[in-house]
C-alpha positions as CSV (number, residue, x, y, z in Angstrom):
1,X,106.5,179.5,93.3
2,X,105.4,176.8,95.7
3,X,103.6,174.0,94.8
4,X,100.2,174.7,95.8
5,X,100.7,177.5,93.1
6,X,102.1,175.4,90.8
7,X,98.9,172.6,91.5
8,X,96.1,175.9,90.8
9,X,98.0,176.5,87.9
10,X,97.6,173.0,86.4
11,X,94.1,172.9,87.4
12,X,92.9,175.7,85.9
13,X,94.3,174.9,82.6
14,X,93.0,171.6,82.8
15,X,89.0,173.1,83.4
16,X,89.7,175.1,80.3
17,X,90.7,172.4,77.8
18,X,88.1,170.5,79.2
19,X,85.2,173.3,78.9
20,X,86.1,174.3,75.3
21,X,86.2,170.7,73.9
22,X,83.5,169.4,75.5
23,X,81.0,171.7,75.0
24,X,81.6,172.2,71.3
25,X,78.4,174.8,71.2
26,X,80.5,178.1,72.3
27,X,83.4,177.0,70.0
28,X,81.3,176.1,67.0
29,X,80.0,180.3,67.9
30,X,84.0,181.3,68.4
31,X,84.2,179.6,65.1
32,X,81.5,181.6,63.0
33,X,83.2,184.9,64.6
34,X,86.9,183.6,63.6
35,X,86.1,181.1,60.7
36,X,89.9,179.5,60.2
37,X,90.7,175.6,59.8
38,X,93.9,173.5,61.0
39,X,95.5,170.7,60.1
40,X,95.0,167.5,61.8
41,X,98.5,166.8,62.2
42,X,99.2,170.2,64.0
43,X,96.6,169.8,66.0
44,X,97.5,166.6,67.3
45,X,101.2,167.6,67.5
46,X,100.0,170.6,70.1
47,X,97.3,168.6,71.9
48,X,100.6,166.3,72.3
49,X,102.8,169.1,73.4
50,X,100.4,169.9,76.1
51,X,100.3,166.3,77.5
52,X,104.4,166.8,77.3
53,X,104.0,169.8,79.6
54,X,101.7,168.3,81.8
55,X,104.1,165.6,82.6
56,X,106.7,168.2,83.1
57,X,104.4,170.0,85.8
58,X,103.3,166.9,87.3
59,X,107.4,166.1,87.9
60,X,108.2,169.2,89.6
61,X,105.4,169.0,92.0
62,X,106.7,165.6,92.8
63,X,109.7,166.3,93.3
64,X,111.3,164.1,90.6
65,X,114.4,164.9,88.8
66,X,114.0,167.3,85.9
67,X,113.7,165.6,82.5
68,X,113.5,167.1,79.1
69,X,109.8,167.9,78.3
70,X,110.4,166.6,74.6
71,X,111.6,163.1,75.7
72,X,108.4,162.3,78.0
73,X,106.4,159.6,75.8
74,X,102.8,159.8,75.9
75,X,102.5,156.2,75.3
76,X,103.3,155.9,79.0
77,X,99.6,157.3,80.0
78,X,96.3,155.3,79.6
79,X,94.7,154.6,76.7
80,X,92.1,157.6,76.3
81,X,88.5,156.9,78.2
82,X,85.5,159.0,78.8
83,X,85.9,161.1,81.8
84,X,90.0,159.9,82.3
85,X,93.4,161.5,82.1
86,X,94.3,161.3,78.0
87,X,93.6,163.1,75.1
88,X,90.6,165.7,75.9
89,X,89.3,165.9,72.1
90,X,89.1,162.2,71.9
91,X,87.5,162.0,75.2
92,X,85.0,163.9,74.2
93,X,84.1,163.0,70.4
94,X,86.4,160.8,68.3
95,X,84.8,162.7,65.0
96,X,85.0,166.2,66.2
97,X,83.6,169.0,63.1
98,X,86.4,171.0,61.6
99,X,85.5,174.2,63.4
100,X,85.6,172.6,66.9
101,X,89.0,171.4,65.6
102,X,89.8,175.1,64.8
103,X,89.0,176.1,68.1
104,X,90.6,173.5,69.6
105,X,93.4,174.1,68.2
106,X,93.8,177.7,69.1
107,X,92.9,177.5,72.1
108,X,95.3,174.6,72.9
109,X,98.3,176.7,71.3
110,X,97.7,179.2,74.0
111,X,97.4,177.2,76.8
112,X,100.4,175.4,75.9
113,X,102.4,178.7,76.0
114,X,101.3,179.4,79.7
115,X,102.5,175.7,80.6
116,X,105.5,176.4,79.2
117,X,106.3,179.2,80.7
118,X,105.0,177.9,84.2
119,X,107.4,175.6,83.5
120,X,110.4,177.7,82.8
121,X,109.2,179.6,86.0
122,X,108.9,176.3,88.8
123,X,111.9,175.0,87.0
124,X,114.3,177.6,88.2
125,X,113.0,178.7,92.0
126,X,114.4,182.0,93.7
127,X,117.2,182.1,95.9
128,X,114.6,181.8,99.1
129,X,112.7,178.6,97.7
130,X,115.3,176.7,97.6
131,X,117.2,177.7,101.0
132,X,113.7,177.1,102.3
133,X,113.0,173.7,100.3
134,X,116.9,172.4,101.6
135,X,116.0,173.4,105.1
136,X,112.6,171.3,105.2
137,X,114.0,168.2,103.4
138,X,116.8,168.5,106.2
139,X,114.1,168.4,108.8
140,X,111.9,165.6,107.1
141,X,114.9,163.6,106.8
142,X,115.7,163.4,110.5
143,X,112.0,163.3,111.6
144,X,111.9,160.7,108.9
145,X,111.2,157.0,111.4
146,X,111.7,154.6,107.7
147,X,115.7,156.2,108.3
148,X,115.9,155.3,111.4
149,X,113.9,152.1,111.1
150,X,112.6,152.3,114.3
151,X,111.0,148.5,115.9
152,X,108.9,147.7,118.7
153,X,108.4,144.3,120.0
154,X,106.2,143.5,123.4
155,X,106.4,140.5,126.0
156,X,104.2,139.5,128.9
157,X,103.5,137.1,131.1
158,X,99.5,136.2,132.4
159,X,100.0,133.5,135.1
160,X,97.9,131.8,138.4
161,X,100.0,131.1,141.7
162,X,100.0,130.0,145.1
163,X,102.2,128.9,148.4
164,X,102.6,128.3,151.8
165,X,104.3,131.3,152.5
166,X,102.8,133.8,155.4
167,X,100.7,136.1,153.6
168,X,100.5,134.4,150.3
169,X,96.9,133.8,148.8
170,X,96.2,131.6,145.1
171,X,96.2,134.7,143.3
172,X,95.9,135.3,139.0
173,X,98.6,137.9,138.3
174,X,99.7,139.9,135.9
175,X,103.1,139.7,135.2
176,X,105.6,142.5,133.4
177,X,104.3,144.2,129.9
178,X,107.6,145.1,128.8
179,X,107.9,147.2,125.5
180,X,111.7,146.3,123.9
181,X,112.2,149.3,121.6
182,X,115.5,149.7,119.4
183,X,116.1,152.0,117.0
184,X,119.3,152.1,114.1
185,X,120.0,156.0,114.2
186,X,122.7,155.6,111.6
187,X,125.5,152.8,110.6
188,X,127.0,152.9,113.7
189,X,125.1,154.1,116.4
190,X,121.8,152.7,117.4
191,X,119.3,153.1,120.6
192,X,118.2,150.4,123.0
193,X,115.2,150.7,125.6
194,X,113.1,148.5,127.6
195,X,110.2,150.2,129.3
196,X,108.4,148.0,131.3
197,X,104.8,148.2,132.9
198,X,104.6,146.1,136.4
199,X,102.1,145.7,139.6
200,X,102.8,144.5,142.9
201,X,104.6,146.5,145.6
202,X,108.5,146.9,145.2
203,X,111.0,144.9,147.9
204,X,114.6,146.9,148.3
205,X,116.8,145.0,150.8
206,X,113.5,143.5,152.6
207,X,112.0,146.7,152.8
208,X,108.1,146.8,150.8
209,X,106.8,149.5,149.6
210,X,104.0,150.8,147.0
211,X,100.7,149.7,146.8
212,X,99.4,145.8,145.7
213,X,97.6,146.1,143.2
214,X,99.2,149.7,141.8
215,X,101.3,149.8,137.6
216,X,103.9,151.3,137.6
217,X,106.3,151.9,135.1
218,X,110.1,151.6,135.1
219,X,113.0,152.2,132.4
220,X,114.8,149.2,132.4
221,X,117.2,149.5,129.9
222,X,117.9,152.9,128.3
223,X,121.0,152.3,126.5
224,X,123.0,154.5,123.3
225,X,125.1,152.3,121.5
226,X,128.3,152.8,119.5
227,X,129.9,150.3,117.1
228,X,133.0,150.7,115.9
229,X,133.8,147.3,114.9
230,X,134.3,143.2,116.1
231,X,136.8,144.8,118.9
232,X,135.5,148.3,120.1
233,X,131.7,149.0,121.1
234,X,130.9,151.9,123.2
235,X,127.0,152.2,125.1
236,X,126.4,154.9,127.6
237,X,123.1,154.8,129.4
238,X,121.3,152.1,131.7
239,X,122.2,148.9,131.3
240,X,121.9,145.3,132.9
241,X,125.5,144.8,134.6
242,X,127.5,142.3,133.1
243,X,128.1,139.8,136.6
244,X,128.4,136.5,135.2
245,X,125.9,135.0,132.4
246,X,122.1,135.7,133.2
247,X,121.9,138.9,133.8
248,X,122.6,139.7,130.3
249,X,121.9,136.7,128.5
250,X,118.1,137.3,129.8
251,X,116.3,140.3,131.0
252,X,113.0,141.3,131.6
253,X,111.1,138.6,129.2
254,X,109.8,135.4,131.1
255,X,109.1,134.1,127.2
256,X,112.5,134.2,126.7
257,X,113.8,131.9,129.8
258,X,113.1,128.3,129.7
259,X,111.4,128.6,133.8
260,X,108.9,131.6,134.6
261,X,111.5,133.4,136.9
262,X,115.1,134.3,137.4
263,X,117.6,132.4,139.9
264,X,116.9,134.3,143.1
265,X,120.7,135.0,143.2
266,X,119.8,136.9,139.6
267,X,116.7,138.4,141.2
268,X,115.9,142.7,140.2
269,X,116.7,145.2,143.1
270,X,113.2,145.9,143.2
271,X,111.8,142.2,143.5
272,X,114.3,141.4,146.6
273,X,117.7,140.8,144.8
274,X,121.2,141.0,146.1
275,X,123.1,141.6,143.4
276,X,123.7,145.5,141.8
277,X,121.3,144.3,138.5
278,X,121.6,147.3,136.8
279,X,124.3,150.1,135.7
280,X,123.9,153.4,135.0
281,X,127.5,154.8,133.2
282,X,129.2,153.7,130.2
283,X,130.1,150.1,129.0
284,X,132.9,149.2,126.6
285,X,133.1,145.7,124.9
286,X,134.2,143.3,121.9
287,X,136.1,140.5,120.8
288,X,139.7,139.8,121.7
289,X,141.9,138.4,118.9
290,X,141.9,135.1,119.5
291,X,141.2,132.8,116.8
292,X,138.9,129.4,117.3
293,X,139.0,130.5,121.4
294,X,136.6,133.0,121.0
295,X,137.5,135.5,123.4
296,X,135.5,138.5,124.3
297,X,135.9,141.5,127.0
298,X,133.2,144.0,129.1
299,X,134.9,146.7,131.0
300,X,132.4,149.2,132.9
301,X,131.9,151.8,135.0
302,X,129.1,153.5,136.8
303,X,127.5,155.2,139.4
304,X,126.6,151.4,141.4
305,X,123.7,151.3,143.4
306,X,122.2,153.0,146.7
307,X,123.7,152.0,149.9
308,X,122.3,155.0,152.2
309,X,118.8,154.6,154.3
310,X,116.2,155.2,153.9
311,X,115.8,152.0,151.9
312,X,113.0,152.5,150.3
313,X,114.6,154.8,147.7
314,X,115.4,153.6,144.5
315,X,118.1,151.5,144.2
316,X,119.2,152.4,140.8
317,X,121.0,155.8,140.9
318,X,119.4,156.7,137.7
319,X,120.1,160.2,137.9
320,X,122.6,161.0,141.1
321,X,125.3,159.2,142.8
322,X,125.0,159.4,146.8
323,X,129.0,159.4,146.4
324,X,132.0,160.8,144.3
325,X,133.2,157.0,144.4
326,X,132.6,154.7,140.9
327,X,131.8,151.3,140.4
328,X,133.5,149.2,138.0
329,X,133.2,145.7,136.6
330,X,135.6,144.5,134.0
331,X,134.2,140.6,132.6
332,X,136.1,137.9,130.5
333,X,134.2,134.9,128.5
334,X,135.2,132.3,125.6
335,X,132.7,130.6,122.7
336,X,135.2,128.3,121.5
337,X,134.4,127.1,118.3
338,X,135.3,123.1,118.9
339,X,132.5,123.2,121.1
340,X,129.6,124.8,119.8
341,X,126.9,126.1,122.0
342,X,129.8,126.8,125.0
343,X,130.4,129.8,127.0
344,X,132.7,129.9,129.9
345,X,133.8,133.3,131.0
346,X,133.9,135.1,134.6
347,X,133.8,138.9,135.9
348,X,135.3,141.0,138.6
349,X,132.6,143.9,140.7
350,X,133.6,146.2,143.0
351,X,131.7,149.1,144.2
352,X,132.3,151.4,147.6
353,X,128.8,151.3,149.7
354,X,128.2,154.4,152.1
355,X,125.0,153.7,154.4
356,X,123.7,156.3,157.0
357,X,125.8,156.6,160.2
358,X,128.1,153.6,159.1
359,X,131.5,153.1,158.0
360,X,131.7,152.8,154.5
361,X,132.1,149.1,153.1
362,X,133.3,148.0,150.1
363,X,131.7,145.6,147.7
364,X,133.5,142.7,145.5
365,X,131.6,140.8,143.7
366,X,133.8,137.1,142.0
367,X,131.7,135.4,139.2
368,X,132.4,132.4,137.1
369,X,130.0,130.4,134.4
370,X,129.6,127.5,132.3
371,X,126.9,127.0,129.8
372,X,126.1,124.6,127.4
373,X,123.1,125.9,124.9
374,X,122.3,123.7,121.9
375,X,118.8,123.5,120.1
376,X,117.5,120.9,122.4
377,X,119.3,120.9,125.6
378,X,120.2,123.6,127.9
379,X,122.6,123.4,130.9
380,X,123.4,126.5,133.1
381,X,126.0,126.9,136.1
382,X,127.4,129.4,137.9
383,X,128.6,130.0,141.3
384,X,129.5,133.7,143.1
385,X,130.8,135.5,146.1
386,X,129.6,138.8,147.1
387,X,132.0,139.9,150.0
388,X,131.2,142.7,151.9
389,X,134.3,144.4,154.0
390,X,133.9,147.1,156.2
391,X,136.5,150.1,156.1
392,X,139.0,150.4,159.4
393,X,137.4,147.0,160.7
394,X,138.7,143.3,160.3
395,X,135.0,142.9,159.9
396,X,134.5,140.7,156.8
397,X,130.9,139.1,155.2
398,X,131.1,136.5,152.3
399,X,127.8,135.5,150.7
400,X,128.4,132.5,148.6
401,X,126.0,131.7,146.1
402,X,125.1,129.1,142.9
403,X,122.7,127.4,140.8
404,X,122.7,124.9,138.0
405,X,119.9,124.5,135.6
406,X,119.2,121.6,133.0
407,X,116.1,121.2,130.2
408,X,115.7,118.7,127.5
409,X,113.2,119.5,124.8
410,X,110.8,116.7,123.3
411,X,108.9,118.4,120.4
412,X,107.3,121.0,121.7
413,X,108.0,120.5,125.4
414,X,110.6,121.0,127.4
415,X,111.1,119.3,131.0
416,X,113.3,121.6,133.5
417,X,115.3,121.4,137.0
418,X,117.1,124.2,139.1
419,X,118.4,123.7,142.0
420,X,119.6,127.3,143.4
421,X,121.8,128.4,146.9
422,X,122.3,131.5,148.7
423,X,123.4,131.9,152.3
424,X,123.7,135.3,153.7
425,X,125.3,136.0,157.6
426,X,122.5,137.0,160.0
427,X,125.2,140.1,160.8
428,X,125.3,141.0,156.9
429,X,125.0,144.7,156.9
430,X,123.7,145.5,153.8
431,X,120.7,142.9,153.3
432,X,120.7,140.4,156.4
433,X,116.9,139.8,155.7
434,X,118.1,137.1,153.3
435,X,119.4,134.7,155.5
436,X,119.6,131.3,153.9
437,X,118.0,129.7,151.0
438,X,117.9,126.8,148.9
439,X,116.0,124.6,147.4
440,X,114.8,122.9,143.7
441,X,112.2,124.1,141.0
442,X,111.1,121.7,138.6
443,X,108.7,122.6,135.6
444,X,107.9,121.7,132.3
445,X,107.1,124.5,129.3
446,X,104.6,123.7,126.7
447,X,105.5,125.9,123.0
448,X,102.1,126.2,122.0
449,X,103.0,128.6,119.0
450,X,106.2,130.1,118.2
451,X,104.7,133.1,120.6
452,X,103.1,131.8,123.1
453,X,104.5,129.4,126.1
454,X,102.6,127.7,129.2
455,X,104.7,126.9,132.0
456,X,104.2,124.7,135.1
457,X,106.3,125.0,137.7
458,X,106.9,123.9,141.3
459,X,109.4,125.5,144.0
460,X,110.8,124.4,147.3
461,X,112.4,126.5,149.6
462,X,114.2,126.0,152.6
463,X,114.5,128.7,155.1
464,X,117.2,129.1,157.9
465,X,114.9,128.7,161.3
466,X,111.5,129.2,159.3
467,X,109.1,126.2,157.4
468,X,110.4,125.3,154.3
469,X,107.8,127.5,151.9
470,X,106.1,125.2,148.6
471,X,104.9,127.0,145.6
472,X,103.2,126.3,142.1
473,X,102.9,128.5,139.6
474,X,100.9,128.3,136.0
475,X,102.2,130.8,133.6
476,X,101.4,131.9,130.1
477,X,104.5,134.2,128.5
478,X,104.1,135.6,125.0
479,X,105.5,137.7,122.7
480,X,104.2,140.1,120.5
């Protein structure tokens, strides 16, 4: 019996009790035709027997575990009121005549058999019910989102800008709406995204292309995660590469960083960066036993990033390699516990690029960091070299590249400087539009709340044989 059945049932019974007792006229005339008279205590024991039943009904369409009828207390249930759930003949009249008593009675006697055996009926389901009633509790449990606690949590970035770059205007801009989703699908594996809304045209390698003013939308981070324990975690998915400390100590939240923009060296494929961002393959990390040393270990290995023209294609491989070949990166970093607040680590990248009509050229990427992150200061360092071989010619490109970043907080602002370096060969075959650059950014962020931060910010760039370009920037981040 299912439990709309079981609900009409329970209903129906309910309009009868109530119809006899409370219009005492037809049983005063079921009364003259069938004089008989009942004792108040066995009424009362049957009009309490039928509340027990009730209860019983009320559990099974609950789905509660199954309890004895005879040990449900009425005392649990609201004192009886006009028009409430409680004892019908008291709701009515608390001085009902004998012979609505009689008829009361009676008629409750019968109506408590037919509970009872609705009861017994509900209580023991056929064979189909209950393969049915296990198969949609299986289904509810994994469509169930409080199981898998699933969490959403949005940053952006509102901000007004200008420079003396060619083609730059003092323009208000909207910066990236990015959606940070993360969801536990059981004790040990658990789901990371970041899907993040941005304008602006992209810039692979120089190259610009989409329109100006145009959202678009972009995974970011599409991760499946796998903890085993301290030692041995396993994600497979889309990732932010682990090369050195800022790539994964921040990604695509400008609330989160203390200056409104990455290092250029830590720049995304997409907004003119060097560097292979992001990973698309499988990613195995943890601790090393080490005691107060605090060593930890990232070994991956992916499908690397385009190399092949055109370059206006996506640089991610998301989906297809444009080569049998793998990258891997295998990274090494220390907390020691004497010195709280310190990370030094570095990583190894190497990748095998394959551009159009060109020998093939392999990639290593060296990358050492120091930081220092304490509640009120902040000091961040690191220096690479991205070297750029290519196969069956002595031919060899290194691109050297650092920055170093310091910020004091006072209250509820903090005062920053970044001075950052990057100088790529003219002959570099992969992105020679770089050339050289360097230059300082200096800022100050205002905490206004705990979610929102104003930022203030000025750059200065110099270019190999071009004007040194200025900017300022005025940024509002927040988090939601």
């Amino acid at each position: 019996m299912s439990s709309r059945d079981r609900l009409w049932i329970h209903l129906i019974f309910r309009l009868i009790l109530i119809g006899v007792v409370c219009f005492p006229g037809g049983a005063v005339l079921a009364a003259q035709e069938q004089p008989q008279t009942v004792d108040q205590a066995t009424l009362q024991t049957l009009l309490k027997r039928i509340e027990q039943l009730e209860a019983r009904v009320k559990q099974l369409e609950s789905g509660s575990p199954a309890a004895d009828p005879a040990q449900v207390k009425t005392s649990a249930s609201p004192a009886p009121q006009g028009g409430m759930d409680g004892s019908p003949a008291a709701a009515c009249t608390p001085q009902a005549p004998a012979a609505i008593q009689a008829s009361a009675a009676g008629d409750a006697s019968g109506r408590a058999a037919a509970l009872q055996d609705a009861v017994a009926k509900t209580a023991s389901p056929g064979p189909s019910d209950s393969e049915q009633s296990q198969s949609d509790n299986a289904m509810m449990e994994r469509m169930d989102v409080s199981r898998t606690l699933l969490r959403i949590r949005g940053f952006g970035d509102i901000s007004l800008h200008g420079g003396t770059a060619p083609g730059d205007t003092t323009s208000f801009s909207l910066g990236q709406l990015d959606l940070f989703v993360t969801s536990d699908v059981s004790d040990k594996f658990k789901f990371l995204s970041e899907i993040v809304f941005e304008a602006g045209p992209d810039n692979i390698y120089g190259t610009t292309t989409g329109s100006r003013n145009t959202f678009t939308v972009d995974v970011e981070r599409y991760l499946l995660q796998y903890s085993h324990n301290d030692y041995f975690n396993v994600s497979a998915g889309r990732g932010h590469t682990a090369i050195g400390y800022y790539n994964t100590a921040y990604h695509h939240s400008s609330w989160l960083q203390t200056t409104t923009g990455r290092p250029f060296i830590y720049q995304f494929e997409d907004r003119g960066g060097i560097l292979p961002i992001h990973t698309v393959g499988v990613t195995v990390s943890g601790q090393i036993p080490s005691g107060s040393l605090g060593l930890h270990y990232v070994a991956e290995v992916g499908n690397g990033r385009a190399s092949r023209t055109p370059l206006t294609e996506e640089p991610v491989q998301n989906e297809e390699d444009d080569q049998n070949h793998k990258a891997f990166n295998l990274a090494f970093f220390s907390r020691p516990e004497a010195v709280p607040g310190l990370q030094t680590g570095f990583s190894f990248y190497h990748d095998l690029l394959a551009p159009l009509n060109s020998p093939r050229i392999g990639e290593s990427i060296l990358a050492a960091h120091a930081v220092l992150i304490r509640p009120h200061y902040e000091w961040l360092s690191e220096v690479l070299l991205d070297r750029h071989s290519v196969t069956g010619t002595p031919m060899v490109f290194n691109t050297p590249a650092f920055y170093s970043q310091v910020s004091k907080q006072f209250a509820s602002y903090r005062p920053y400087l970044r001075y950052e370096y990057v100088n790529v060969s003219n002959r570099e075959p992969i992105f020679p539009d770089v050339a050289l650059r360097h230059g300082p950014v200096a800022g100050i962020r205002f905490d206004a709340s705990e979610s929102v931060a104003l930022k203030f910010q000025y750059d200065y760039t110099f270019l190999r044989n071009q004007p040194a370009v200025n900017g300022l920037e005025l940024q509002m981040g927040f988090t939601f």
